[in-house]
Wavefront OBJ file of the C-alpha trace (Angstrom):
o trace
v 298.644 254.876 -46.854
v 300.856 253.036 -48.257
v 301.308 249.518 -50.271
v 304.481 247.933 -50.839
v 304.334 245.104 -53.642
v 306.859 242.129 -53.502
v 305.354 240.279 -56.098
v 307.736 240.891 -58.313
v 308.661 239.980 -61.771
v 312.011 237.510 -62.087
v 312.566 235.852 -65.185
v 316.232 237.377 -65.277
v 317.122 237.423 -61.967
v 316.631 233.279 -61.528
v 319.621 232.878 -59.993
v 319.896 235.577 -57.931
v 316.250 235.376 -56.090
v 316.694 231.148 -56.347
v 316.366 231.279 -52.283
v 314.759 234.679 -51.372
v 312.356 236.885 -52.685
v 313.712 240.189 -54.956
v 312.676 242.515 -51.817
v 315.293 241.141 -50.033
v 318.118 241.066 -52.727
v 320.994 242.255 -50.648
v 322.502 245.855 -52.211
v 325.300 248.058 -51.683
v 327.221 246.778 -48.957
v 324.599 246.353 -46.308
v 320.823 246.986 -47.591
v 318.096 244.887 -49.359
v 315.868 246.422 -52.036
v 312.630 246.734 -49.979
v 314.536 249.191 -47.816
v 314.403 252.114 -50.986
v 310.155 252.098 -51.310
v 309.694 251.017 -47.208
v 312.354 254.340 -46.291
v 310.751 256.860 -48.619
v 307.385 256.136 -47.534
v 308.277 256.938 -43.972
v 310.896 260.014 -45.266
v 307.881 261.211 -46.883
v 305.266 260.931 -43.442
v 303.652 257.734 -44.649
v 302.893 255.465 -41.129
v 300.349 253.370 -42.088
v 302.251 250.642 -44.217
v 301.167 247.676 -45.904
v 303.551 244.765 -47.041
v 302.250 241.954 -49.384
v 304.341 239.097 -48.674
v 305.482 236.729 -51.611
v 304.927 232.664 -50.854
v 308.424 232.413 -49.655
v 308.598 235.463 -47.142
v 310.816 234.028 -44.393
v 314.062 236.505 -45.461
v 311.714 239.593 -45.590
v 310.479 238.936 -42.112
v 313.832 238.518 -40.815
v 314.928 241.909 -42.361
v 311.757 243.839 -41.362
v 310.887 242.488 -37.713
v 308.729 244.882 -36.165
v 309.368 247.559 -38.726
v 311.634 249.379 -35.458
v 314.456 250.216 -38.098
v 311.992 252.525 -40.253
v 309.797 254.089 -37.204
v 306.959 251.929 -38.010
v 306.698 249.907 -34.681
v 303.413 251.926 -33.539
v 300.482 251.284 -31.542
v 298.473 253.127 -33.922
v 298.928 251.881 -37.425
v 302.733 251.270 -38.279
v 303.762 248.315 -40.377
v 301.426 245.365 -41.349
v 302.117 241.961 -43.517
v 299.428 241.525 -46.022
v 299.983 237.193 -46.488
v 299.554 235.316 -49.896
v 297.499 233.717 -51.194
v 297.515 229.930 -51.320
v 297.740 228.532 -54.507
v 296.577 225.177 -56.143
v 299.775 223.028 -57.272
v 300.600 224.363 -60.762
v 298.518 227.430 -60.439
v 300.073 230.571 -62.157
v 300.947 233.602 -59.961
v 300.274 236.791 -60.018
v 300.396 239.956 -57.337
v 296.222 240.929 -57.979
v 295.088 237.785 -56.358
v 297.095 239.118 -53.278
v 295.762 242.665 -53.519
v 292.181 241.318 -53.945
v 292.419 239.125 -50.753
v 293.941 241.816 -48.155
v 291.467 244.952 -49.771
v 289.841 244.651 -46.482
v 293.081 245.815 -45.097
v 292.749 249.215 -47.543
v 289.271 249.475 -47.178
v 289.184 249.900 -43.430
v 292.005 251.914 -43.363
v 291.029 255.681 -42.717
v 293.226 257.257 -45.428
v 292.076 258.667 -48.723
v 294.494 258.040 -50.804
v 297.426 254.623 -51.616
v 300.455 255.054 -52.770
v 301.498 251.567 -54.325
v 305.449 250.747 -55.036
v 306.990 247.676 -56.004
v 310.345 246.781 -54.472
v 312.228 245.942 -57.782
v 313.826 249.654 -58.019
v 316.624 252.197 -56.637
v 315.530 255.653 -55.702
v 315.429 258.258 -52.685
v 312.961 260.692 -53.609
v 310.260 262.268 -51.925
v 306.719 261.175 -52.665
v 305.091 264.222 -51.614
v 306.304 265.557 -54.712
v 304.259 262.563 -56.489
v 301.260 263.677 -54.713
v 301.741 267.110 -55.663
v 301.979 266.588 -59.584
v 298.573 264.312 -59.148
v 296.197 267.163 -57.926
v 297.704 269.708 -59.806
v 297.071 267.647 -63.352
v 294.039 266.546 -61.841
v 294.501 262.760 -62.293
v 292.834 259.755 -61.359
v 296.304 257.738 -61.712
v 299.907 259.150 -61.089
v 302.643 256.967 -61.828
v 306.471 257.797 -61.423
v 308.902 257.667 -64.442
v 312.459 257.858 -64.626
v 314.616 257.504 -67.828
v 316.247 254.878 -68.587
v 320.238 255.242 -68.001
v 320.932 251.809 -70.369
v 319.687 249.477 -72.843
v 317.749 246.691 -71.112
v 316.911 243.146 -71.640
v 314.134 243.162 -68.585
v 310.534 243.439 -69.494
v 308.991 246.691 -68.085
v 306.230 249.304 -68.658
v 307.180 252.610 -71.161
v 305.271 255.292 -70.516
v 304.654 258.547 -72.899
v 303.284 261.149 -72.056
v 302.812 264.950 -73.008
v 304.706 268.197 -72.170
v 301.465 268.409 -69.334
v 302.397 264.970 -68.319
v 299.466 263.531 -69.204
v 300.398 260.052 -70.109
v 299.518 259.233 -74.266
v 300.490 255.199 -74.020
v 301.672 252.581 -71.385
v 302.857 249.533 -72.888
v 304.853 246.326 -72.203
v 308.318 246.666 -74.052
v 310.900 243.295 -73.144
v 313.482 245.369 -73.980
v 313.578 248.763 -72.917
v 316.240 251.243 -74.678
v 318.445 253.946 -73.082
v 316.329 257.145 -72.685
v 312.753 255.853 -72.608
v 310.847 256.709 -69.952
v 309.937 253.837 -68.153
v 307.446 253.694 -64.977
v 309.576 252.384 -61.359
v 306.339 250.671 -60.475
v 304.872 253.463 -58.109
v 301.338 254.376 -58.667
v 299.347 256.894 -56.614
v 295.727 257.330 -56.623
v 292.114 257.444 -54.731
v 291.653 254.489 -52.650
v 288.425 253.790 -53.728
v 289.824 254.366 -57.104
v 292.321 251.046 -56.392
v 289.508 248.893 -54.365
v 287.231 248.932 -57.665
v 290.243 248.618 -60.344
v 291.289 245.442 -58.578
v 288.408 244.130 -57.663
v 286.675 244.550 -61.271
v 290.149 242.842 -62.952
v 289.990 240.154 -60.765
v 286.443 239.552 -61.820
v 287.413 239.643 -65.053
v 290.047 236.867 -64.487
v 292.900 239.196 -64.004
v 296.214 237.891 -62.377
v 298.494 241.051 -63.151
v 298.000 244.169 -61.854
v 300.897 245.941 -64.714
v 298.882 244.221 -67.599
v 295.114 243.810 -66.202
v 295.079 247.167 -64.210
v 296.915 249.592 -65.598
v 297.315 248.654 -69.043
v 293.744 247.197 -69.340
v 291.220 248.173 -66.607
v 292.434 251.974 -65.958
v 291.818 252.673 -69.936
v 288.946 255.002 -69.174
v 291.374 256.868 -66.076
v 293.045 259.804 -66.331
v 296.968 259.199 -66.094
v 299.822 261.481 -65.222
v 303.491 260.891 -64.920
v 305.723 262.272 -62.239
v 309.007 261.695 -64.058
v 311.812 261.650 -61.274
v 314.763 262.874 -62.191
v 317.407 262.133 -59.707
v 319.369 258.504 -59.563
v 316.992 255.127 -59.901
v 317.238 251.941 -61.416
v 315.074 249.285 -61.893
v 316.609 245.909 -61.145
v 315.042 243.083 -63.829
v 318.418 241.450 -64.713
v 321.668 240.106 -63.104
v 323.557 242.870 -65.390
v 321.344 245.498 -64.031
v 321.933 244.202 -60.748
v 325.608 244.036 -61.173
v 325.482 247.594 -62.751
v 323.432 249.303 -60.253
v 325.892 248.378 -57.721
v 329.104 249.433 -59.454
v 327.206 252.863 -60.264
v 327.320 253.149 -56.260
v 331.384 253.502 -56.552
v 330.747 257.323 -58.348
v 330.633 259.595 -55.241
v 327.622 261.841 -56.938
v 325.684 258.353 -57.405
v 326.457 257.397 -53.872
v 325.316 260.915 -52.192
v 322.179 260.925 -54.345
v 320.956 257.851 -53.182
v 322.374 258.185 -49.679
v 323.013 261.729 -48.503
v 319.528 263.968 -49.414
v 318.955 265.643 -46.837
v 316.501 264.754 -44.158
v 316.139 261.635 -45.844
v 318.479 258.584 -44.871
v 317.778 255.152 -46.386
v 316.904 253.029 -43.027
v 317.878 249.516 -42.977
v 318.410 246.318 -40.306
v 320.684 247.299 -38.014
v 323.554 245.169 -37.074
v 326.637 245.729 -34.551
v 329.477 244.629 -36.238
v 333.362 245.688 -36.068
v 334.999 247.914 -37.867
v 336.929 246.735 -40.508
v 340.009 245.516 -40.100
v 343.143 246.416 -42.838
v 345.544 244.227 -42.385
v 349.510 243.891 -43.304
v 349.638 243.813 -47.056
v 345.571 245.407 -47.725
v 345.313 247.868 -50.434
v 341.867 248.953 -51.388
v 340.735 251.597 -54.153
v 337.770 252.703 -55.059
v 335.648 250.151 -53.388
v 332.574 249.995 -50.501
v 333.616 247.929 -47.524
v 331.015 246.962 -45.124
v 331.449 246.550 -41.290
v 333.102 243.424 -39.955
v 335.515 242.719 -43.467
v 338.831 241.933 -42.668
v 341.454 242.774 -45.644
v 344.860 241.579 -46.156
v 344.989 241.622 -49.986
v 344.356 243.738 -52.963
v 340.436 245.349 -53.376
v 339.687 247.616 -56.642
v 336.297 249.020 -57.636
v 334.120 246.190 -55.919
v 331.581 245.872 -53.500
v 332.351 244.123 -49.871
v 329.135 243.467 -48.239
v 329.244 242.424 -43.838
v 331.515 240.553 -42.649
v 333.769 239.122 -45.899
v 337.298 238.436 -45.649
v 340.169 238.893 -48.146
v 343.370 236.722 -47.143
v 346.961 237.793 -48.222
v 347.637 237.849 -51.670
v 344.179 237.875 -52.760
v 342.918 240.251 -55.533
v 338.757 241.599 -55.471
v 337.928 243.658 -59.133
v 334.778 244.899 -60.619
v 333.038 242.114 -58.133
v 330.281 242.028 -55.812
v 331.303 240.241 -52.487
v 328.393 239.024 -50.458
v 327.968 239.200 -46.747
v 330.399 236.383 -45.338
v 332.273 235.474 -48.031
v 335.657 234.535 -47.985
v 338.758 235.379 -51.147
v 341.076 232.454 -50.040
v 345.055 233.530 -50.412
v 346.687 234.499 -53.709
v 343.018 233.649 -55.370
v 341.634 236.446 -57.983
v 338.271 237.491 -58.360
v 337.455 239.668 -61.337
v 333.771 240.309 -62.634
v 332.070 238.152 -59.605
v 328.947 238.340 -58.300
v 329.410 236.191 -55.177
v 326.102 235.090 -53.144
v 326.363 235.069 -48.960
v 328.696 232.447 -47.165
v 330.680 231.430 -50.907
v 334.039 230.213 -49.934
v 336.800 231.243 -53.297
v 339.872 228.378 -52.285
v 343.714 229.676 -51.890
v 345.123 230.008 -56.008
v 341.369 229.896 -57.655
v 341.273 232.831 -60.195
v 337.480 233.297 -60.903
v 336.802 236.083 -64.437
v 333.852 237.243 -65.527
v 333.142 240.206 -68.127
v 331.715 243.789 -67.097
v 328.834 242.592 -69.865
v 328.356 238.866 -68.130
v 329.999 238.221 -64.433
v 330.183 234.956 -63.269
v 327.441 234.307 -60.324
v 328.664 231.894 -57.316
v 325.357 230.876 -55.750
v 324.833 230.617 -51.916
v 326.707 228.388 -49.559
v 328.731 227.063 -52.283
v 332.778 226.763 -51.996
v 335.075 226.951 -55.300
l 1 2 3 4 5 6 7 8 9 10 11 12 13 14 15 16 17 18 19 20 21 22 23 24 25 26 27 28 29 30 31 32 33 34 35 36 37 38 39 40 41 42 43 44 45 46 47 48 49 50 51 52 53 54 55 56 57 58 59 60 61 62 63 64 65 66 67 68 69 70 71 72 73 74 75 76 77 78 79 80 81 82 83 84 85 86 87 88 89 90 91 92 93 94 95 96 97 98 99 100 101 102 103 104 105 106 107 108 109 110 111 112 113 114 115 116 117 118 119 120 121 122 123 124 125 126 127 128 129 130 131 132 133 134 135 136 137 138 139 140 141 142 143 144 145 146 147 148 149 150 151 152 153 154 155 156 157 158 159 160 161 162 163 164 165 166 167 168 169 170 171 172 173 174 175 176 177 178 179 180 181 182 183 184 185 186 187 188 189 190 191 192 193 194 195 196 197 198 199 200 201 202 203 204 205 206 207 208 209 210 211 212 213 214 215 216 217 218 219 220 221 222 223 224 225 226 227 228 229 230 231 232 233 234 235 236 237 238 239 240 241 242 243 244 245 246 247 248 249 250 251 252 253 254 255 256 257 258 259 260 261 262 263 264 265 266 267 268 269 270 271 272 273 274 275 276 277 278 279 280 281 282 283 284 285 286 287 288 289 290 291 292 293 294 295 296 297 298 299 300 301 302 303 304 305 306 307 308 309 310 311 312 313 314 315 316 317 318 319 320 321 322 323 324 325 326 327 328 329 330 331 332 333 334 335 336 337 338 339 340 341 342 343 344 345 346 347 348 349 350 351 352 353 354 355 356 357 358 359 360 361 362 363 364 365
């Protein structure tokens, strides 16, 4: 079965998840980030799916529905939304609480083993392979690595481990440098295995399941890693987020992320027109989502549904959310623009490839 965690950590990405929950950061032209753990699962023959839901889960039931878009709208098993907890005013959060209060939901399931993935990362890979590396080292704990392609200011877990991929140390590192292996918050193991690990941390008066589970309570476990070695990020800043998406403009980055084989990243489906290129458009290097309508200049940026660029107007190195509108002869360089932003006729908004300027939702420059 499988477990898909939204309680995620967002100290750097304030601004960005301000309205919505990190699962449901838009991406790449036309996906949110719950759609790279919810469309492996099912790539990978996982039907029985559990979400738990964040406090503010309104966005991530919009996106999800019925689960139709990933196959999961069953009669038997399917998709199923695992609610929060209700917390006392003031009370400090933490994803365990939520696991502890929906274990009935794992325990009566009839599968042996979880697989448990956070939403906060970029991958397509194919968890079979995870489940392969945990029998064959015999482990009560597989968790999937990837190295790090940059220096990074997010807080994560490092993992090393041995030729055998036995892991040696897990640790907390704020700052995790380019190369380490760091875990993309994936974990498979027994079920029973899970059911006593949370239940004795939450006894215990754990809130975390990174630093009360795995760092604390699964001491006496055998670990493995499963280091992946295709294309994944883990998104725990704006720069990463900016970052990640640019990365999507290299073709091999694009195809390894969107064209394995026999495994398609599914998202919401919505019928939208084509776009529309317009007298004066001139666009290089650059996604361009369904429904945009381009009369000016576009280089090396993201266009997500439905955005429109009026004559004149120049799009670089920025990320153009769904809606948004480049007013004429305005410039946009190093932007990370949220849905529905309106950029007035003659504004010139520039960031920095190392800090872009963030527009926030609904808001008109």
């Amino acid at each position: 079965m499988g477990i898909v965690n939204l309680q995620a950590q967002e100290e750097l990405l304030s601004a960005l998840t301000e309205q919505r929950p990190l699962a449901s950061l838009p991406f790449g032209g036309r996906y949110r980030l719950i759609d790279f753990p919810m469309s492996c699962m099912v790539n990978s023959g996982i039907r029985n799916v559990g979400v738990l839901l964040p406090e503010h889960s309104r966005s991530i039931l919009d996106h999800l529905r019925s689960g139709k878009d990933w196959d999961l709208a069953r009669h038997h098993k399917g998709l199923f939304y695992l609610p929060p907890v209700r917390r006392a005013h003031g009370e400090q959060g933490g994803d365990l609480q939520n696991m502890y209060s929906n274990l009935d939901f794992v325990d009566n399931s009839s599968e042996e083993y979880v697989l448990l993935a956070e939403s906060s990362a970029v991958y397509n890979m194919d968890f079979t392979g995870v489940m392969e590396t945990h029998f064959r080292l015999g482990a009560d704990i597989t968790m999937v690595t990837s190295a790090s392609r940059c220096t990074d200011s997010g807080s994560g877990i490092v993992v090393r481990a041995a030729r055998d991929g036995v892991v040696s140390d897990v640790c907390l590192h704020s700052d995790i440098k380019k190369g380490e292996q760091r875990s993309l918050g994936i974990y498979f193991m027994r079920k029973q295995l899970f059911v006593e690990l949370v239940r004795q941390a939450v006894e215990h008066g754990g809130k975390d399941f990174r630093v009360d589970v795995l760092l604390r309570a699964a001491a006496g476990c055998r670990i493995c890693a499963h280091q992946h070695t295709g294309y994944a990020w883990r998104i725990c800043s704006v720069q990463a987020y900016y970052e990640t998406n640019l990365a999507l403009l290299h073709p091999e980055v694009w195809e390894g992320l969107f064209l394995r084989e026999g495994a398609p990243i599914y998202t919401k489906v919505k019928d939208m027109a084509p776009v529309q290129y317009l007298d004066g458009a001139h666009v290089k290097n650059s996604i361009v989502a369904n429904g945009c309508e381009i009369s000016g200049k576009v280089e090396n940026s993201i266009l997500f549904r439905g955005v429109r660029v009026d004559r004149g107007a120049v799009v670089r190195n920025s990320i153009i959310m769904q809606n948004g509108v480049i007013g004429a002869h305005a410039e946009a360089e190093c932007v990370i623009t949220d849905k529905n932003v309106f950029i007035t006729g003659g504004k010139v908004l520039q960031g920095a490839r190392t800090y872009p300027i963030y527009i926030g939702k609904n808001k008109r420059v």
